[in-house]
C-alpha angles and dihedrals in degrees: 000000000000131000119238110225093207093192092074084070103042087058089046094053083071106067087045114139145170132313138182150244151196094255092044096042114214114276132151127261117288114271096026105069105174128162125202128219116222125233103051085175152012079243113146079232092050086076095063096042088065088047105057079042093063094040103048098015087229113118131230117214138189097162117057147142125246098250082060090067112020109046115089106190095256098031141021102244092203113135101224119201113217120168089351090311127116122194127226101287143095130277122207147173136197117261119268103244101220086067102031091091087063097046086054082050087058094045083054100045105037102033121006098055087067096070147066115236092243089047092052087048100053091044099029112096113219099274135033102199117205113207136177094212114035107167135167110218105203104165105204104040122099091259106037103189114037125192095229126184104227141012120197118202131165098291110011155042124219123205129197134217102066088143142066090296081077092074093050094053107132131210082271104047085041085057107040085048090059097044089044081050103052100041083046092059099038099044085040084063097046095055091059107040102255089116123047130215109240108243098224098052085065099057092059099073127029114244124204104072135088122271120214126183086247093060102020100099099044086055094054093257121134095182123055098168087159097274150115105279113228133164096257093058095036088053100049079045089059096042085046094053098049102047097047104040124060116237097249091054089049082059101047127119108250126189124226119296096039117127099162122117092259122103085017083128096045130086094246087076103008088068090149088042079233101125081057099063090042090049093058099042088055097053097042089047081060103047100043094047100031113026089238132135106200099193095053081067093054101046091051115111124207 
């Protein structure tokens, strides 16, 4: 069983953007109105690119200019190196072909298969960009330039691996891949209005006060992070726990000191049985509205 480092995702919900649905239908950012042409290749995988074009109206691209990923309607989000020196930013390259096809297997494996098409349609952004660098520049931290997984803008998500680290992926990158890939979708589509928060999810805990990790799980909170608690945030905790954790480790008896999302289902932290009915009310809201079992995400092994 594996442990969730949260804070990967709490990084990640940074860099979320815009998606797309069947009653807005997908087109690019105002002002840069750009079409794509499918196929970009004679490619075995270009096939099912159009396809999942014609299916879900989002397009798949291994081949984009930098104004497709960088530019984030009010700033270009492009790290620049000057002197030796490289701004805050983020630094990409194309995927290399020869490994884009199983980048488009992993989108369908670990992401895709979880979702109706209607369902893709409605959450996808235009454009799903498959890259074979994908980097965070942030100068005065420890570690100034980071490899990171995947970076979220207006109208698009960008994926790494499109190069021979694909073929060294282990059981725990696999994982962690699916589970980045999932709350990235799915939190991606609640910034920008695409998923709602189900109203009665919201009446079962009061908002307003601080959370801390001592009083969190009495309260029906699963996430202190030293922070105000508010629906928005309660509710992507709650996404976030399901998809990434399997059911029995949700149930599992924790001790004292652990704020992980394991044991949140069991007594020993759902002392008000509160998390439960949250829980629930989350999983059957998901799968009324969206036709999507979100522990079945997070049962899921890769």
């Amino acid at each position: 069983m594996k442990k969730i480092n949260i804070l990967i995702y709490a990084i990640l919900g940074m860099f979320l953007g815009s998606a797309c649905n069947d009653e807005d239908r997908l087109s690019p950012t105002e002002g840069l109105e750009m079409t794509y042409t499918l196929p970009q290749g004679n490619h075995d995988y270009d096939t099912r690119i159009v396809d999942w074009n014609k299916r879900c109206g989002f397009f798949i691209l291994y081949e984009f200019e930098p104004k497709d990923i960088y530019w984030g309607q009010t700033s270009w989000q492009e790290a620049i190196e000057k002197d030796g020196e490289w701004s805050w930013g983020f630094i990409s390259e194309p995927a290399d072909q020869d490994y884009a096809g199983k980048q488009v297997e992993l989108l369908e494996d670990y992401l895709f298969k979880y979702y109706p098409d209607s369902t893709l349609q409605r959450f996808m952004p235009l454009k799903f960009l498959l890259c074979s660098k994908l980097q965070y520049s942030q100068p005065l931290a420890s570690v100034p330039i980071v490899d990171i997984p995947l970076f979220s803008s207006i109208d698009m998500i960008a994926m790494n691996y499109g190069n021979k680290e694909i073929d060294n992926m282990n059981e725990h990158a696999a994982s962690l891949l699916k589970d980045t890939l999932n709350v990235e979708l799915l939190w991606h589509a609640m910034d920008v209005g695409k998923l709602q928060i189900d109203e009665a999810f919201t009446q079962l805990s009061a908002y307003g006060d601080y959370v801390s990790n001592s009083t969190m799980y009495s309260l029906g909170f699963i996430n202190g992070n030293a922070q105000i608690a508010t629906p928005i945030t309660d509710f992507k905790y709650y996404i976030q726990a399901i998809v990434t954790t399997p059911f029995d480790v949700l149930n599992t008896e924790t001790g004292a000191g652990d704020y992980t999302y394991r044991g949140i289902l069991h007594p020993s932290k759902d002392v008000n049985n509160m998390i439960n009915r949250k829980y629930n009310l989350v999983i059957d809201y998901f799968k009324t509205m969206y036709n999507v079992d979100l522990q079945k995400i997070g049962n899921a092994v890769m």
